[in-house]
C-alpha angles and dihedrals in degrees: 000000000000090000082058090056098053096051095053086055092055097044088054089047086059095047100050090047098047083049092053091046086052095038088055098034088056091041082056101052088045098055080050095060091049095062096044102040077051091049095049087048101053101040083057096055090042094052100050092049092041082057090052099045090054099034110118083234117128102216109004125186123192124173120220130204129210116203109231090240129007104239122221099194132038085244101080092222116155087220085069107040136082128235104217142158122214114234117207112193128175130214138187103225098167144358079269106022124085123170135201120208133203133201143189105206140176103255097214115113118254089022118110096173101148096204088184138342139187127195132198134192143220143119128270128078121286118232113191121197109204127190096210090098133171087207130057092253106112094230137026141179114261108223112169103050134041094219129076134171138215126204122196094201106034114128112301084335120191096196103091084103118049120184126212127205130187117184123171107238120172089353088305141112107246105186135195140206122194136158120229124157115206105223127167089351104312134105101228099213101076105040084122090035092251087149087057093045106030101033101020116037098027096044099027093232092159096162073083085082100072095056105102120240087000098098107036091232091305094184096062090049113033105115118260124233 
């Protein structure tokens, strides 16, 4: 009896251990992919903008798209995805050195975990749009920090599409970050025309211009002087 005991100990022993190994070994793979599936993401996204920023172009707009969650696995299953948020930051490294930053983060509050990040430099001053705004406009310019965050998933957001926008001025690339989601049809940036008076008008961009439905036919209704 007490020998059966026994065997059955041991056998639980081995279970429980078999199952830890494969519990860590999964947790593992998954952090892995987490790394990786954020990596991929964010190279993408730097590269696009680092183009843009060295492009001979005179004005140059890219959109960029931000997937809702960042998948682990082929399968497309929410048990394997991360909800995350992309931080651009923006630093002054030297007289003539500036550097954008961009982060994959976890989106809870309270959570800093960076799961990747890619940086680029150049030199010319940095101007990001939020949507986290005190008035009713769907994007403003944020003044007092040199950081700013979209969510994807953020209530009815509106930052699963990020333009960005280089223009030369003063010999200089002067570069722009704003969200602006395209649904049914409309870019949702600009329903009170905040692109043509806060972008356009105020910055000159007018390479915004070219973008169709962004601008409303802002040529047409831009004030004369």
């Amino acid at each position: 009896m007490i020998e059966f005991s026994l065997s059955k100990m041991n056998l639980l022993i081995f279970v429980t251990a078999i199952a830890s190994i494969v519990i860590f070994f999964m947790a593992t793979v998954n952090s892995n992919m987490k790394t990786r599936q954020s990596f991929e993401l964010v190279y993408k996204l730097g590269t696009e903008i680092k183009t843009g920023i060295e492009s001979n172009s005179y004005c140059t707009v890219k959109q960029l798209n931000l997937p809702d969650k960042i998948y682990t696995n082929s399968g497309g299953s929410d048990m394997f995805s991360i909800k995350y948020k992309i931080d651009l930051s923006y630093y002054e490294i030297t007289s003539d050195t500036n550097r954008i930053v961009l982060a994959i983060m976890d989106r809870r509050k309270n959570n800093n975990t960076i799961y990747a990040a890619y940086d680029i430099d150049f030199n010319g001053p940095v101007n990001f749009y939020s949507s986290d705004c005190q008035s009713n406009q769907s994007i403003c310019k944020v003044t007092d920090e040199t950081f700013v965050h979209y969510d994807p998933l953020k209530s009815n957001s509106i930052d699963n599409k990020i333009f960005f926008v280089k223009k030369i001025k003063d010999g200089k690339p002067n570069i722009y970050f704003f969200p602006c989601a395209y649904k049914n049809g409309i870019y949702t940036c600009n329903q009170g025309n905040e692109v043509r008076d806060m972008l356009l008008n105020d910055e000159g961009i007018d390479c915004l211009n070219t973008v169709t439905n962004l601008t409303i036919n802002i040529s047409s209704e831009a004030p004369t002087s």
